[in-house]
SEVEXKOL-928124 format. One record per residue: z, x, y of N, C-alpha, C in turn. Coordinates in pm, whole numbers, padded with zeros to 5 digits, always signed. Atoms other than C-alpha are relative to their C-alpha. Layout:
// SEVEXKOL-928124
ZXYZXYZXY ...
This chain:
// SEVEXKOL-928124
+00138-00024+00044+00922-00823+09605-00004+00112-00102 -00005-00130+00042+00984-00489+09478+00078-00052-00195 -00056+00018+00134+01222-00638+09201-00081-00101-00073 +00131+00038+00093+00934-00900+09093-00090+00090-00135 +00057-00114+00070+00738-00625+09020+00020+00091-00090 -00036-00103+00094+00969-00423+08823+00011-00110-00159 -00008+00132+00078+01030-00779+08654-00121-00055-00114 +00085+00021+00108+00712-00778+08524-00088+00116-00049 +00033-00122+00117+00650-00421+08432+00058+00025-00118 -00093+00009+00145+00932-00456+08182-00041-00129-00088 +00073+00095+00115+00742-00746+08055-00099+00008-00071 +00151-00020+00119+00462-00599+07977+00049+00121-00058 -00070-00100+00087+00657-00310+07860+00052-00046-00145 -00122+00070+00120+00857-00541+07609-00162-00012-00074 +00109+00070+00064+00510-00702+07519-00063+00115-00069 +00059-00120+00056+00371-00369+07441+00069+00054-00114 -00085-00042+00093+00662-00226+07261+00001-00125-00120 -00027+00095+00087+00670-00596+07075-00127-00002-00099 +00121-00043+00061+00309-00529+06993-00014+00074-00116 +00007-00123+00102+00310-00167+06817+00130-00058-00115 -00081+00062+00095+00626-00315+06638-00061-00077-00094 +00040+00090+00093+00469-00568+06488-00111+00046-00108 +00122-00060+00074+00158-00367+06422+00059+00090-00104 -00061-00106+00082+00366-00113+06246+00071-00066-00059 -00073+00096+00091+00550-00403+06070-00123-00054-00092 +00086+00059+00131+00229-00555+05904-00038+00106-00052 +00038-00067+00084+00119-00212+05822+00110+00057-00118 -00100-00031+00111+00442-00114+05627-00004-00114-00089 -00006+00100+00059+00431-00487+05495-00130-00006-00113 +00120-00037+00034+00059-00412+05381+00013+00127-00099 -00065-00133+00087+00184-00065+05219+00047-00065-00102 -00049+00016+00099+00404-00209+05053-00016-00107-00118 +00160+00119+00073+00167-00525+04930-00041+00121-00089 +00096-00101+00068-00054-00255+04811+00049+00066-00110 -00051-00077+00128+00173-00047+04635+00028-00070-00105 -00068+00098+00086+00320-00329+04450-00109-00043-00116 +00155+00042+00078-00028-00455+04344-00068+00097-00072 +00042-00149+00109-00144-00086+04231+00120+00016-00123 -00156-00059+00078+00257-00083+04047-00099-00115-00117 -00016+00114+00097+00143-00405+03859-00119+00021-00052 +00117-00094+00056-00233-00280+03788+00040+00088-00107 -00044-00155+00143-00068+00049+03635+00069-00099-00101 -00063+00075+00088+00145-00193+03427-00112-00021-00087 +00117+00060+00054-00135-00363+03302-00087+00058-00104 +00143-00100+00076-00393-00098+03231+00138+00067-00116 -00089-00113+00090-00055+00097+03066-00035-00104-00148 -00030+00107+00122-00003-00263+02832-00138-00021-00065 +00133+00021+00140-00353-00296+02718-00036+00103-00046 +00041-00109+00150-00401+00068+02611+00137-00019-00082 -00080+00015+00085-00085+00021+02447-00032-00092-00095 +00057+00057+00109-00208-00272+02284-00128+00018-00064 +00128-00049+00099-00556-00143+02173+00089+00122-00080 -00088-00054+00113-00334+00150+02031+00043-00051-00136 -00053+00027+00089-00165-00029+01829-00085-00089-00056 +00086+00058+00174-00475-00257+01652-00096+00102-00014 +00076-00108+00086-00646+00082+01622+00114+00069-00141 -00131-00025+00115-00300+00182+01405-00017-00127-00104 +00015+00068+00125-00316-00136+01280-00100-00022-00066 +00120+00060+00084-00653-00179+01145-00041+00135-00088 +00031-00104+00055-00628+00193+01010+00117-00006-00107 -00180+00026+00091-00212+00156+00832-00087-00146-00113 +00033+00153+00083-00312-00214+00757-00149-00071+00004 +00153+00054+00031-00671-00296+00663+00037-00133-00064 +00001+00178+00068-00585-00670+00498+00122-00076+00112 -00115+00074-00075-00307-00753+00766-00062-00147+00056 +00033+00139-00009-00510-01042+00877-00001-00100-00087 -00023+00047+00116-00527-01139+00549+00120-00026-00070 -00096+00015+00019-00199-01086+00453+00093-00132+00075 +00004+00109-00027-00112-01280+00734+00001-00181-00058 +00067+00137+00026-00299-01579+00655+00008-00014-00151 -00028+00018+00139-00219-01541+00259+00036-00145-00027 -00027+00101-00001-00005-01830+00250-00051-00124+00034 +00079+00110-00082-00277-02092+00444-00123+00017-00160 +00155-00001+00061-00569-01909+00200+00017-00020-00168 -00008+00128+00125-00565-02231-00090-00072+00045-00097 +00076-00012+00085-00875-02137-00226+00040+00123-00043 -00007-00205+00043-00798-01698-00272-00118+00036+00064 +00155-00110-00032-01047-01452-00227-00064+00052-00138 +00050-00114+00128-01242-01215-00464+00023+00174+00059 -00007-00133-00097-01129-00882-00390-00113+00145-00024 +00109-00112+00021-01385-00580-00340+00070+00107-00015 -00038-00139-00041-01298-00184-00428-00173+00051+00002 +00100-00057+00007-01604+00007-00368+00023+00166-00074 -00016-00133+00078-01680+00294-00618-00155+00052+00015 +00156-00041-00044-01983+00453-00407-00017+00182+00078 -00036-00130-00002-02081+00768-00416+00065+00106-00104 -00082-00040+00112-02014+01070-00613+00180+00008-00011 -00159+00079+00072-01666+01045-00831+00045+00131-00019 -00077-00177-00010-01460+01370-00699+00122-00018+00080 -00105+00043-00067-01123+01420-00585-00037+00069+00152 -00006-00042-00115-01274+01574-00294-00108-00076+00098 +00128+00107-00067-01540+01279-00197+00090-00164-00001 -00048+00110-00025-01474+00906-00094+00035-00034-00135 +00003+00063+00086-01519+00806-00410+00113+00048-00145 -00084-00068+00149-01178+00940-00576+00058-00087-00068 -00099+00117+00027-00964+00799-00814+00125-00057+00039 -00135+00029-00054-00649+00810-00627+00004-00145+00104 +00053+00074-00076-00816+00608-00352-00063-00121-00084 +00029+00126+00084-00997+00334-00603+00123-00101-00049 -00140+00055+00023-00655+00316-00779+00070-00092+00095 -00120+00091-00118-00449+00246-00480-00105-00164+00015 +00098+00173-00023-00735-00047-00394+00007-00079-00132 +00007+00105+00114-00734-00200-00734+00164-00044+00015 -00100+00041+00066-00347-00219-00723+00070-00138+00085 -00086+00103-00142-00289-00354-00383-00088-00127-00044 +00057+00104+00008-00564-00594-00467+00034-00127-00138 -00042+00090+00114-00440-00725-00837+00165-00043+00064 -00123+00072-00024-00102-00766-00648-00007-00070+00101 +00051+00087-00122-00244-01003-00373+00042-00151-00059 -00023+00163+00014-00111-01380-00439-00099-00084-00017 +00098+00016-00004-00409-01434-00311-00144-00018-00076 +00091-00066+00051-00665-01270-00514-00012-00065-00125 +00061+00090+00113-00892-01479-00783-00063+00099-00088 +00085-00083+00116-01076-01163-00944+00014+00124+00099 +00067-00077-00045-01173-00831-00836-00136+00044-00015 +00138-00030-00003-01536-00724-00819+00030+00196+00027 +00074-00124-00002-01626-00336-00865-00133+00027+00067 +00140-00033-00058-01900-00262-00601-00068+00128-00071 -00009-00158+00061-02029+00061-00809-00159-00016+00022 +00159-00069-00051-02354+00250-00685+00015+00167-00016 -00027-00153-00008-02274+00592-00812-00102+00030-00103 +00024-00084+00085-02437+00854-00954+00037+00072-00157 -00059-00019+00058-02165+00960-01143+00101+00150+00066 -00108-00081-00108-01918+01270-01083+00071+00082-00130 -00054-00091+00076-01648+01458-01246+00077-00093-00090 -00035+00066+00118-01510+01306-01583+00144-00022+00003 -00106+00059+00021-01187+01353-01527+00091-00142+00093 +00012+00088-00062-01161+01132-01231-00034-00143-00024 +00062+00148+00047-01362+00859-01402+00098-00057-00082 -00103+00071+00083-01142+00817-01686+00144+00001+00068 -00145+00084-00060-00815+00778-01462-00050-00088+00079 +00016+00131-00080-00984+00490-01275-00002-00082-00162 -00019+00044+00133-01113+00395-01628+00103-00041-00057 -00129+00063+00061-00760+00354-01773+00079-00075+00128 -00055+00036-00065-00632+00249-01484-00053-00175-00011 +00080+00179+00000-00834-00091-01497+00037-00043-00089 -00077+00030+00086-00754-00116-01850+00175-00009-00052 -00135+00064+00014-00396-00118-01806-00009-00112+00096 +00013+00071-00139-00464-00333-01464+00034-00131-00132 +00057+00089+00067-00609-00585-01766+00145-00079-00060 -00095-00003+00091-00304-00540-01974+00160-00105+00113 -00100+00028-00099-00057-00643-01654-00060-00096+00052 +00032+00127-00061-00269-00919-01512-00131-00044-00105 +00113+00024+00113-00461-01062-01837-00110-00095+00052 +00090+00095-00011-00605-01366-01648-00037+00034+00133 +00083-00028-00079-00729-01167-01350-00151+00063-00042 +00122-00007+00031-01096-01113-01393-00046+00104+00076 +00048-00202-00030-01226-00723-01351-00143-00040+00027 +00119+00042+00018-01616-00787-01296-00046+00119+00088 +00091-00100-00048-01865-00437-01233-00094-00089+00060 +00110+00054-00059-02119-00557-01001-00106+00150+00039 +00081-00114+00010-02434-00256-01008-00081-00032+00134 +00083-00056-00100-02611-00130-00683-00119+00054-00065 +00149-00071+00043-02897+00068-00683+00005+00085-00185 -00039-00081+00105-02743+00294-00966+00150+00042-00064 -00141-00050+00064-02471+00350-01202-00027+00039-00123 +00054-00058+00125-02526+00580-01427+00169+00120-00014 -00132-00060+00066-02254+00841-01624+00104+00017+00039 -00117+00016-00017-01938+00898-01454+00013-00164+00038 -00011+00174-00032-02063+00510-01284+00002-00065-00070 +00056+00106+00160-02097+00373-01603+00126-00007-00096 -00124-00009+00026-01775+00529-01705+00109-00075+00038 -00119+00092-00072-01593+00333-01481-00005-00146+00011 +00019+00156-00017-01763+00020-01475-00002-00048-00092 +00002+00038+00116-01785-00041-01837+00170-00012-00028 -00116+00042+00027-01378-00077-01834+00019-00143+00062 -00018+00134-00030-01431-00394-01649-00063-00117-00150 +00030+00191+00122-01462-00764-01833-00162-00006-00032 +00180+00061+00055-01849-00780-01764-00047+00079+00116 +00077-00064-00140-02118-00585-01570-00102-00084+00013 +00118+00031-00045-02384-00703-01381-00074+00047+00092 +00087-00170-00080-02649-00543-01228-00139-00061+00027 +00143+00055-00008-03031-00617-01089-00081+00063-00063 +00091-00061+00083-03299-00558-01263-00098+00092+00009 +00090-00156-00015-03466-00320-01105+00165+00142+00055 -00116-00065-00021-03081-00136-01114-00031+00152-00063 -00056-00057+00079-03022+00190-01288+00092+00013-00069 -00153+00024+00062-02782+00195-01573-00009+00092-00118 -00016-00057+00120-02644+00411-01841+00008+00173+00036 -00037-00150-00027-02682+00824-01840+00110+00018-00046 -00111-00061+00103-02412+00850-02157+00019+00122+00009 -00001-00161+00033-02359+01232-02123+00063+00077+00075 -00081-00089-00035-02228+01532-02034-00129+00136+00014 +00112-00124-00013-02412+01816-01837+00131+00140+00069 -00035-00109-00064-02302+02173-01704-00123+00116+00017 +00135-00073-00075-02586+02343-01501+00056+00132+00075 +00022-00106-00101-02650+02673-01313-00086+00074+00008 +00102-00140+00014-02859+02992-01295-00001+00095-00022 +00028-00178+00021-02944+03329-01395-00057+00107+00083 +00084-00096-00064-03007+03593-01199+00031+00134-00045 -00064-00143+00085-02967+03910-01442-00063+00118+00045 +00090-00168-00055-03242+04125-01326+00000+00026+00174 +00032+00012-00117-03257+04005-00979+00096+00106+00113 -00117-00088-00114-02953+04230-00843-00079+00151-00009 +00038-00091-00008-03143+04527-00992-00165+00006+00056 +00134+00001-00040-03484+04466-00849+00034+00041+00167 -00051-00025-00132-03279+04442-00510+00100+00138+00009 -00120-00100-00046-03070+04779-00540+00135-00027+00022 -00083+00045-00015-02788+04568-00562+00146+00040-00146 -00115-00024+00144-02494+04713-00833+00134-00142+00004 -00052+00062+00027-02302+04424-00959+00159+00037-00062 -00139-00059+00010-01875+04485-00948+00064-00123-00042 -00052+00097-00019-01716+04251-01124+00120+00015-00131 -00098-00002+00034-01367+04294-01270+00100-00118-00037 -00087+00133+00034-01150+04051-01509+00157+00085-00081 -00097-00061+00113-00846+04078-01738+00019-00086-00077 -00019+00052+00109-00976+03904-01985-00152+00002-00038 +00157-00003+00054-01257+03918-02251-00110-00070+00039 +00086+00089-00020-01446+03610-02154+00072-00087+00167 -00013+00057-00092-01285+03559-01785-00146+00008+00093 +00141-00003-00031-01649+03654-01677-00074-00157-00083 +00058+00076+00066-01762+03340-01857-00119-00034+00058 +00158+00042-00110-02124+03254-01752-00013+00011+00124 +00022-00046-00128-02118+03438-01459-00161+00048-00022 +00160+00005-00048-02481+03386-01302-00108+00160-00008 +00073-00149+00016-02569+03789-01287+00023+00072-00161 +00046-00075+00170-02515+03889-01660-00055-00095-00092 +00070+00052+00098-02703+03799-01979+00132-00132-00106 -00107+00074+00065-02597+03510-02151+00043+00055-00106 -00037-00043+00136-02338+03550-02469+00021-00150-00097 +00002+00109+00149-02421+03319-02785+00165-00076-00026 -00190+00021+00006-02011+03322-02817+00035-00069+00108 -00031+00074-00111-01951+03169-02471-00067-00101-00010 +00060+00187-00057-02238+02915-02480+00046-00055-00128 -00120+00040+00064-02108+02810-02820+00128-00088-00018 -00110+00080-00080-01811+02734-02654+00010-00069+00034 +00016+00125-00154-01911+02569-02353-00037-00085-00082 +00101+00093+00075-02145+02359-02607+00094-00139-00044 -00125+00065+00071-01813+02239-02805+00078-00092+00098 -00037+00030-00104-01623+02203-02488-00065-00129+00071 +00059+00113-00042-01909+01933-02364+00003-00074-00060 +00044+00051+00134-01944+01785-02697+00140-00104+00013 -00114+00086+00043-01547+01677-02684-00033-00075+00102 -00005+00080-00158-01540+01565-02278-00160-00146-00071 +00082+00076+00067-01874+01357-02454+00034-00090-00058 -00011+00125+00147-01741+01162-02743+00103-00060+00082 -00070+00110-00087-01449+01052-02499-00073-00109+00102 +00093+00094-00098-01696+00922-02255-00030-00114-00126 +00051+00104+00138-01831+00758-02602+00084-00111-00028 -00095+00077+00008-01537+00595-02700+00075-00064+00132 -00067+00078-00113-01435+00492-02362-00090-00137+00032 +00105+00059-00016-01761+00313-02355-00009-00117-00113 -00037+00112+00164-01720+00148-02712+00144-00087+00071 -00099+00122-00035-01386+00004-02576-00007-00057+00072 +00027+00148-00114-01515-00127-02306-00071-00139-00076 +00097+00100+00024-01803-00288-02408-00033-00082-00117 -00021+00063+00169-01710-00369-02779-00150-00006-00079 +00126+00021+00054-01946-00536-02987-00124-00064+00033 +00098+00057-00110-02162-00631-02699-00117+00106-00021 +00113-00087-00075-02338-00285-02678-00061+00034-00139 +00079-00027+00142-02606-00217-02949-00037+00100+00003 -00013-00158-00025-02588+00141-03047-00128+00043-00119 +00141-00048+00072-02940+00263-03100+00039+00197+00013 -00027-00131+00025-02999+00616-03137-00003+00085+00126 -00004+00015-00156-03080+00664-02753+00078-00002+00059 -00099+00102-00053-02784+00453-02689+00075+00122+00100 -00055-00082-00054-02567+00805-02626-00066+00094+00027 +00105-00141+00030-02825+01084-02573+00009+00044+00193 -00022+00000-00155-02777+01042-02149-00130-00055+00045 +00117+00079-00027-03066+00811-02144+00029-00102+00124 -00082+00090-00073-03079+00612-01854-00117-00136+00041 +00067+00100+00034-03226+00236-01839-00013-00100+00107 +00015+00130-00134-03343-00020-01555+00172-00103-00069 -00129+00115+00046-03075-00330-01548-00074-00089-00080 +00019+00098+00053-03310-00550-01704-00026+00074-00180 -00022-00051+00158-03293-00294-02050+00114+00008-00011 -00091-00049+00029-03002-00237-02000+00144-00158-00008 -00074+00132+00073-02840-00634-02053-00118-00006-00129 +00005+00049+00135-03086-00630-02349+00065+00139-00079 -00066-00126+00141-02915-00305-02494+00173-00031+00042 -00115-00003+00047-02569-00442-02451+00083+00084+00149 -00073-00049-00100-02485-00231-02142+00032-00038+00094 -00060+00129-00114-02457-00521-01897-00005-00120-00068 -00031+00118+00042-02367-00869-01930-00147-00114+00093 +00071+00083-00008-02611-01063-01736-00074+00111+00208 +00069+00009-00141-02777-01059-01355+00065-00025+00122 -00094+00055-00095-02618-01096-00998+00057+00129+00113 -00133-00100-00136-02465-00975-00649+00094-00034-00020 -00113+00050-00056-02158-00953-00536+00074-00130+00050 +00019+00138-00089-02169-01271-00325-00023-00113-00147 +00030+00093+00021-02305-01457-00598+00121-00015-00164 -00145-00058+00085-02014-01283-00886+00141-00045+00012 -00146+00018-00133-01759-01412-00597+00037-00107-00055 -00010+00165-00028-01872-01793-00581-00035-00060-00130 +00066+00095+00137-02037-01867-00963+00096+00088-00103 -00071-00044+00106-01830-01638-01168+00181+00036+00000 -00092-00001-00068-01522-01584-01012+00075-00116+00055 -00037+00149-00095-01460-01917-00778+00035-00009+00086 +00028-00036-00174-01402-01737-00480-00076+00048+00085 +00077-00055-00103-01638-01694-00219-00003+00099+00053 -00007-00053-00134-01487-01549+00029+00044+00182-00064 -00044-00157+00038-01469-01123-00006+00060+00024+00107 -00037-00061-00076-01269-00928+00071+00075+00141-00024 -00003-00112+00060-01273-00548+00064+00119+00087-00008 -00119-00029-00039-00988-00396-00052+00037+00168-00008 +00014-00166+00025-01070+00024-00041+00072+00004+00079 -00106-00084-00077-00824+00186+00141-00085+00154+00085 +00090-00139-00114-00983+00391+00439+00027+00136-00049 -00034-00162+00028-01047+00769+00361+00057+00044+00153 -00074-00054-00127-00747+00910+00620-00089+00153+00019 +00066-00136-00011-00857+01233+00743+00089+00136-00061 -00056-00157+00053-00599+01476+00641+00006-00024-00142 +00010-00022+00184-00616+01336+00261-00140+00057-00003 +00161-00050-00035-00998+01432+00297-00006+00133+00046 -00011-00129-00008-00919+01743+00424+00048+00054-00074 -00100-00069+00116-00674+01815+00177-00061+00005-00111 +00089+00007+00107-00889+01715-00111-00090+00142+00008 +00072-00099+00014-01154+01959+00038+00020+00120-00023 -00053-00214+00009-00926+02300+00063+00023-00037-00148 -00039-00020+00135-00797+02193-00305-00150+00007-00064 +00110-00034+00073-01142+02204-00416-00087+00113+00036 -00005-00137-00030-01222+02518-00241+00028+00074-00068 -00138-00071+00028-00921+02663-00373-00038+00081-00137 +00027-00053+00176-01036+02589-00737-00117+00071+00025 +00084-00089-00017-01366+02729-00636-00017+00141+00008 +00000-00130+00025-01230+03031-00540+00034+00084-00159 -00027+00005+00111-01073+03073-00847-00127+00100-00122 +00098-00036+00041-01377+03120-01006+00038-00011-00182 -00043+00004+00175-01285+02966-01393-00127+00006-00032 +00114-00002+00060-01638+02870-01445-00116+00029+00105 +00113-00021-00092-01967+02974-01278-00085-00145+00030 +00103+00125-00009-02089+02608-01333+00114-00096-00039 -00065+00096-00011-01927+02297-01262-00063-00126-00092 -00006+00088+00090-01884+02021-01558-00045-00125+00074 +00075+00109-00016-02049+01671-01494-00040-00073-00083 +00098+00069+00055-02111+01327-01624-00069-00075+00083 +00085-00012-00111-02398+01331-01427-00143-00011-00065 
């Protein structure tokens, strides 16, 4: 009797012990489920920021890679866009280094049926204009039967006018702005104003005229003079850059160069545009490609920064009290 009994305390002993075993077998089995499933999660989440990484790299490195891509499939071409918006400074979107690079990558596209000039500028600093300026005109010279075509925004007037008049043909709406031939250099006087304020003016050069139109002394006849001459040349180049564009298209009234500036619909009857039209419609009726596609080269951030200290830099400098403009 006695050994019955022990017979089946060790059975429920076993059963017990077989129990927690097991229980402590699905929970390690469950652990290790779990972990596995969190291991392959982390995988996961790791591989898709890795892949958004890399089409934020790529869509910043390679802005046409889809395009590029698909080059070989795209029968018809494109029309390629640079945008020249905004003022024209090496320290603003709108430089020439940045236009350049877009016109070059875009005339060397397989692809590519024309380029289009989006231009909505103001205008900017002269020397900037004329290296996009020649740059197009050699572009011309290296791809004769690609087709250059200014298309006008709200406004393009003197350094914009500079640049868009090296293309084949402008066009522009008629309620556009166009033209502003000229050359300005602005600032202010404040001669008395330091002495009204108790303010003594210290200002040390080592050179006769390194003070040149500095804002607190009286002007000198001999310096403006100068400057006068100085605008006069940076001027007649704008002039002649303008004559070679636009040949014997543009009818040179007396106005014509004075920094006059003219809706689009005076400004195809004075010769300074070719006709009427968007982008879109420049693409598909003058061009023969539809489809755009823009080929500016993103402003990176440290060229943009870099631009800005170099124009600082010259600022500090202090050559002129007033900054040149065909504006």
């Amino acid at each position: 009797m006695e050994s019955n009994n022990d017979s089946q305390a060790v059975s429920k002993s076993e059963r017990k012990d077989g129990w927690e075993r097991e229980t402590i077998e699905k929970l390690a089995f469950a652990a290790i489920t779990e972990q596995r499933r969190a291991r392959r999660w982390g995988i996961f989440f790791k591989m898709l920021t890795f892949l958004y990484l890399v089409a934020i790299f790529a869509a910043i490195m390679f802005p046409k890679w889809k395009d590029d891509i698909g080059m070989g499939l795209d029968v018809k071409g494109h029309t390629a866009v640079i945008d020249v918006v905004g003022m024209i400074a090496e320290d603003k979107d709108a430089n020439a280094s940045r236009i350049i690079k877009g016109l070059r990558q875009a005339a060397k596209d397989n692809s590519t049926r024309g380029i289009i000039l989006n231009v909505n500028s103001p205008g900017g600093s002269p020397v900037q204009s004329d290296y996009i300026f020649h740059e197009i005109r050699e572009l011309k010279k290296e791809y004769p039967d690609l087709p250059i075509i200014s298309v006008v925004g709200d406004i393009c007037a003197s350094g914009g006018y500079y640049v868009a008049s090296a293309a084949d043909k402008i066009y522009v709406n008629q309620a556009s702005l166009i033209g502003s031939i000229g050359v300005l250099m602005n600032g202010f006087g404040f001669v008395d104003t330091l002495d009204k304020l108790g303010v003594e003016r210290r200002l040390l050069t080592s050179g006769e005229h390194k003070g040149m139109l500095d804002p607190f002394l009286p002007v000198d006849e001999e310096e403006i003079q100068h400057m006068q001459k100085l605008l006069g040349q940076v001027h007649q180049q704008f002039i002649d850059a303008v004559k070679e564009g636009r040949g014997t298209r543009l009818k040179e009234t007396d106005l014509i160069f004075s920094g006059m500036v003219w809706t689009g619909k005076e400004g195809v009857e004075l010769g300074l545009a070719d006709d009427f039209g968007s982008a879109s419609y420049v693409a598909k009726h003058v061009i023969g490609a539809e489809k755009l596609v823009n080929f500016t080269p993103p402003e990176r951030l440290l060229d943009k920064l870099a631009g800005r200290i170099g124009a600082s830099f010259g600022k500090s400098l202090g050559v002129f009290g007033e900054k040149m403009l065909i504006q």
